[in-house]
C-alpha positions in Angstrom: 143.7 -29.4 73.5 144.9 -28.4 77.1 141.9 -26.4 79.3 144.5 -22.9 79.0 144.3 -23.4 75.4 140.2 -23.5 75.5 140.2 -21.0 77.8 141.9 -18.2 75.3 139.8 -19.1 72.4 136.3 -18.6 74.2 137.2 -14.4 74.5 138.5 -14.6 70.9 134.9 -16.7 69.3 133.2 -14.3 71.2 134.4 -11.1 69.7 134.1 -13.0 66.1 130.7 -13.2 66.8 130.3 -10.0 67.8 131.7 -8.7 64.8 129.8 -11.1 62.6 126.4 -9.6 63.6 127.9 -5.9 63.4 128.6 -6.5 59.6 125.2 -8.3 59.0 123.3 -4.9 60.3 124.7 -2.2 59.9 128.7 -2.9 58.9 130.2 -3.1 55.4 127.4 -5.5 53.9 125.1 -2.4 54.7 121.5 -2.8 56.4 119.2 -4.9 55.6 117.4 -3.5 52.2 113.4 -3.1 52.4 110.8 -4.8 50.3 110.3 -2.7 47.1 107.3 -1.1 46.3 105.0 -2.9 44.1 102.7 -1.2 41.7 99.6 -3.9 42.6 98.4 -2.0 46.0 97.6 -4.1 48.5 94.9 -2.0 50.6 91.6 -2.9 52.7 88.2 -1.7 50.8 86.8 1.1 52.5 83.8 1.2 54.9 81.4 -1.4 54.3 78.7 0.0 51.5 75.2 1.0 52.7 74.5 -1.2 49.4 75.7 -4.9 50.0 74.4 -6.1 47.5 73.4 -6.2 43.7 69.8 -7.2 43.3 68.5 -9.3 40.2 68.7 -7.6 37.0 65.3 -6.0 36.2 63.3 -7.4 32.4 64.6 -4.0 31.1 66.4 -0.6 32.3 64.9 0.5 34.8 63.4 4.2 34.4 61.6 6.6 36.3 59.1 3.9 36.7 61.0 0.8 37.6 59.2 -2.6 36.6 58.1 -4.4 39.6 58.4 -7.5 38.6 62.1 -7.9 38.0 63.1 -11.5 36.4 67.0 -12.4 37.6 68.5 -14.2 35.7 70.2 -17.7 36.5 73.4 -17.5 34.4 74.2 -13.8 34.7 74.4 -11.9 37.8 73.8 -8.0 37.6 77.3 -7.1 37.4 76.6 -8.8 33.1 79.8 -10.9 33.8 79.2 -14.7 33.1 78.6 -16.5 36.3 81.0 -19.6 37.3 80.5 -22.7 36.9 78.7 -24.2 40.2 81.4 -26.4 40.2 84.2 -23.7 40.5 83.1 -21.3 42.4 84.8 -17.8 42.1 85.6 -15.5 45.0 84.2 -12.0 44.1 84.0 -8.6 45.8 82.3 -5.6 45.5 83.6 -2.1 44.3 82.4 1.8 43.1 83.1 2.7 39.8 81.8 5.9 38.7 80.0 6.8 35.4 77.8 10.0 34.3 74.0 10.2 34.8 72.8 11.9 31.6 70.3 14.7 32.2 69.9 18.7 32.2 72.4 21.0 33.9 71.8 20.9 37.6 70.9 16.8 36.7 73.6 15.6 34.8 76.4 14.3 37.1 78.4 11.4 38.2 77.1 8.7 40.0 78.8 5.4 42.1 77.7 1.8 40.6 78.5 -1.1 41.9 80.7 -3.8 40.0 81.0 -7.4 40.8 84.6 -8.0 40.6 87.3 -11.2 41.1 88.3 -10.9 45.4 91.6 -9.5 45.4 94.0 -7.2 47.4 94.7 -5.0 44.8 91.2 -3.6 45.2 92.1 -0.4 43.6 93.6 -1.7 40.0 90.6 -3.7 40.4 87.9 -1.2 41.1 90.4 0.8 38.0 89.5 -2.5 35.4 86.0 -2.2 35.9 86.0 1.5 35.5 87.5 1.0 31.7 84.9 -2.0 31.2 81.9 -0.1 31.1 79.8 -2.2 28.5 77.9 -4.5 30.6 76.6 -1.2 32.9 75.9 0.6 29.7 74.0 -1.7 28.0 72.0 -2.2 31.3 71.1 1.2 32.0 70.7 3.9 28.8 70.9 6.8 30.7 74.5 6.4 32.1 77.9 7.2 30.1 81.1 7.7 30.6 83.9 10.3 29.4 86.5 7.9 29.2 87.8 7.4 25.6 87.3 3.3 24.3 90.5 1.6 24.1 92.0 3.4 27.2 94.4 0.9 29.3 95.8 1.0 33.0 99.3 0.9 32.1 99.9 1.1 36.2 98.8 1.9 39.6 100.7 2.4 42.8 99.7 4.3 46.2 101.7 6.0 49.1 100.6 8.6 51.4 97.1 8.5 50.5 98.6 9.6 47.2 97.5 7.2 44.5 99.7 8.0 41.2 97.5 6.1 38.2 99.0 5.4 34.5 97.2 5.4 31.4 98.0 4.8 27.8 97.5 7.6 25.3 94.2 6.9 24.2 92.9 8.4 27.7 93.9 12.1 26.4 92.4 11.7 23.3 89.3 13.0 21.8 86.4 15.1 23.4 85.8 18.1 24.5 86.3 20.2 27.9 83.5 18.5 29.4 84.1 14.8 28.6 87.4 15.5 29.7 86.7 17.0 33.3 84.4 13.5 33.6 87.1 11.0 32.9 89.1 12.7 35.7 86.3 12.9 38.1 85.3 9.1 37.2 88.8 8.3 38.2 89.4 10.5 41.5 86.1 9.2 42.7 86.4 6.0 42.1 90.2 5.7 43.3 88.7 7.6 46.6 86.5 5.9 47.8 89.2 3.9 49.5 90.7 5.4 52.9 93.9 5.3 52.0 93.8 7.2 48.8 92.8 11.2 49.7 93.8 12.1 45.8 95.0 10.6 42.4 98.4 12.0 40.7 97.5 11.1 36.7 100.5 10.1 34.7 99.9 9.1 30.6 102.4 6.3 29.0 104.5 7.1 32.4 104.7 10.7 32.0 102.7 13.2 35.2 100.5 15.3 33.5 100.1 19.1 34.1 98.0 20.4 31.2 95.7 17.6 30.2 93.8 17.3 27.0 93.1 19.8 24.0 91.5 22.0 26.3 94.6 22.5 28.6 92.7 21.2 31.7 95.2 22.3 34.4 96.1 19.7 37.0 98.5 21.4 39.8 99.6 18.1 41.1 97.3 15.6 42.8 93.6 15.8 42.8 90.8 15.8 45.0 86.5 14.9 45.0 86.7 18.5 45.9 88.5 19.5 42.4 85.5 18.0 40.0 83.0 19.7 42.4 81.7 20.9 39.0 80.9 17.7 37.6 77.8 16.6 40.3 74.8 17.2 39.7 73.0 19.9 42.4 72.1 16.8 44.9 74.5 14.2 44.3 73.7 10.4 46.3 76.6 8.4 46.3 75.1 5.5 48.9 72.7 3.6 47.5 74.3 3.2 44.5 72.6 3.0 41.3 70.6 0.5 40.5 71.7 -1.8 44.0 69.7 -2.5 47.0 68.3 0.6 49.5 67.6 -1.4 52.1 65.1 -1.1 54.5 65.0 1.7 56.2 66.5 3.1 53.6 69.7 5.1 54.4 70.7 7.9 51.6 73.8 9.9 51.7 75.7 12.3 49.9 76.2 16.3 49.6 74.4 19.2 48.0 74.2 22.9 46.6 70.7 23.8 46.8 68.8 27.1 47.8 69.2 27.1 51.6 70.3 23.5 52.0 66.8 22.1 51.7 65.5 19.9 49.5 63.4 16.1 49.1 63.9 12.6 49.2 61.3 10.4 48.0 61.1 6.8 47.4 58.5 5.7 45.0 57.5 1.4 44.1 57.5 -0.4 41.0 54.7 1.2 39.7 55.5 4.8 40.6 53.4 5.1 43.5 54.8 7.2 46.3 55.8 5.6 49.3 57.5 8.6 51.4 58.4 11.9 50.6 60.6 14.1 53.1 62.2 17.0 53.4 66.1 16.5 54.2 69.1 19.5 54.7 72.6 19.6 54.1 74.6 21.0 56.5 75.2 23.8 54.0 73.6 25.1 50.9 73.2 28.2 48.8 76.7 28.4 46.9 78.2 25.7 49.0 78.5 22.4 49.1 76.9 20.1 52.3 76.6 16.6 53.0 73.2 15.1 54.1 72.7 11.0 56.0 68.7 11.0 55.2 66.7 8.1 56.8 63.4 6.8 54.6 61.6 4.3 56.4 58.7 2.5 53.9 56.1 -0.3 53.2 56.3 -2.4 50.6 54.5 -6.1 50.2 57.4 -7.4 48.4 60.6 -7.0 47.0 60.9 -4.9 43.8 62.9 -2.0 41.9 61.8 1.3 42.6 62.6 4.9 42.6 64.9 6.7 44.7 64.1 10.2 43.5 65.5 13.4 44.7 64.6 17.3 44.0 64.2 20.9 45.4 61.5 23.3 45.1 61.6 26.2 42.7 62.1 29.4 45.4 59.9 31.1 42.9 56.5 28.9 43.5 57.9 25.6 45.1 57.6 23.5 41.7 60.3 20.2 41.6 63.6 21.3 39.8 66.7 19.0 39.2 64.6 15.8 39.9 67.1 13.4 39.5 66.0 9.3 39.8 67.9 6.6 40.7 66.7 3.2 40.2 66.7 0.9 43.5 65.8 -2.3 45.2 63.2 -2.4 47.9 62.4 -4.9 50.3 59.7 -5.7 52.6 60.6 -5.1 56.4 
């Protein structure tokens, strides 16, 4: 080939190349598509808990008075799921599912446990699967429930823009009343919100949004909030410790009341129901309102055991305890 001949075809491979990468963007092949969304969520858990950890699983439930001498045992952790073999060891994580706390009005209420779960990214179906395997917290602890129907499967689960839309099968809407109805939905928006990057939970059954849900015709105008099942906490709700896991030491309690001028107690009591502090916390609103409270309990115990986290107001009338609500928790020396 003679050098004028090579000299014409350089311009010409040029502009073919050119035109080659013009196509590929944005020409008639179209641009590039996007990944499509996937209905596994791959998110970050939220803020580390103030609860790390699950402690050993007490000899029985514990109750107002906690046993302090709680016996682990070696094959099965506190989450009730078998342990695996030391051989295979299994990543796991922890997340919140939310259940009810039996008890009077003003007591009864949800209330975060923790579940030991397989390490994944999908933290939310996940945290979702534990929520609609209740039995091994159940069986632990009498005095928790939950207003989710037996038999009710996550069909699927997707998030975008803090929006996370769940799917249920049928069974979910069926049976109850108002009030175990308004719990399942506040099990789920809590438990779906305590990740940062879900702010509410759009509930769909067999693929289908609801708007009127249940017998009861329990509007739902779109996606919902914590703030929509205000009505289904009891007047001082803790959600950090969870029930029945570690308080640590001091012990850090948080969570948000509606008592009679914002004021009420935090105590702590041992295994054997002896106090061990008893102080006088605030939220930062009260009377009608809802605040949130960060309470500090330091404490002195000679060794590691369940006990009490107890909370209360006094009556306005003579001071008496009302709405005592107990959690059970681990203590630890200092």
């Amino acid at each position: 080939m003679t050098g004028h001949r090579r000299r014409a075809l350089i311009p010409a491979l040029a502009g073919l190349l050119v035109l080659i990468a013009a196509c590929t963007t944005s020409g008639g092949l179209g641009p590039v598509p996007t990944v499509p969304p996937t209905t596994a969520p791959s998110i970050e858990p939220g803020p580390s808990d103030e609860t790390p950890s699950i402690p050993p699983s007490p000899s029985a439930s514990p109750s107002g008075s906690p046993s302090s001498s709680p016996s682990p045992s070696p094959s099965t952790p506190a989450s009730g799921e078998p342990s695996a073999s030391p051989s295979t060891p299994a990543e796991t994580m922890l997340v919140r599912a939310y259940y009810v706390l039996d008890g009077a009005q003003g007591v009864e209420g949800l209330v975060p446990t923790l579940r030991v779960v397989p390490k994944s990214t999908g933290v939310a179906r996940s945290a979702m699967q534990a929520l609609l395997d209740p039995d091994a917290v159940l069986a632990k602890y009498s005095q928790l429930s939950t207003g989710i129907p037996s038999g009710t499967k996550l069909l699927g689960i997707a998030i975008k823009n803090g929006v996370a839309t769940v799917d249920f099968s049928s069974e979910f809407e069926s049976g109850g009343g108002s009030t175990s109805a308004a719990y399942r939905l506040g099990q789920v928006t809590y438990t779906l919100t305590q990740f940062p990057t879900v702010r509410s939970v759009l509930f769909q059954v067999e693929g289908t949004t609801v708007t009127t849900f249940g017998s009861e015709g329990i509007v739902l105008d779109g996606p919902q909030t914590r703030k929509d099942f205000e009505a289904q906490l009891p007047s001082i709700f803790v959600d950090r410790p969870a029930f029945g896991a570690a308080a640590g030491n001091p012990a850090r309690i948080t969570g948000n009341a509606n008592v009679f001028e914002a004021t009420f107690r935090v105590a702590l009591l041992d295994g054997s129901g002896k106090s061990l502090v008893d102080q006088q916390a605030m939220a930062t609103c009260g009377s009608g309102c809802r605040g949130t409270f960060d309470v500090t309990l330091q404490y002195d115990v000679p060794k590691a055991q369940y006990g009490t986290l107890r909370v209360y107001f006094g009556s306005a009338q003579d001071g008496s305890p009302q709405d005592i609500r107990d959690y059970p928790v681990w203590l630890t020396p200092n």
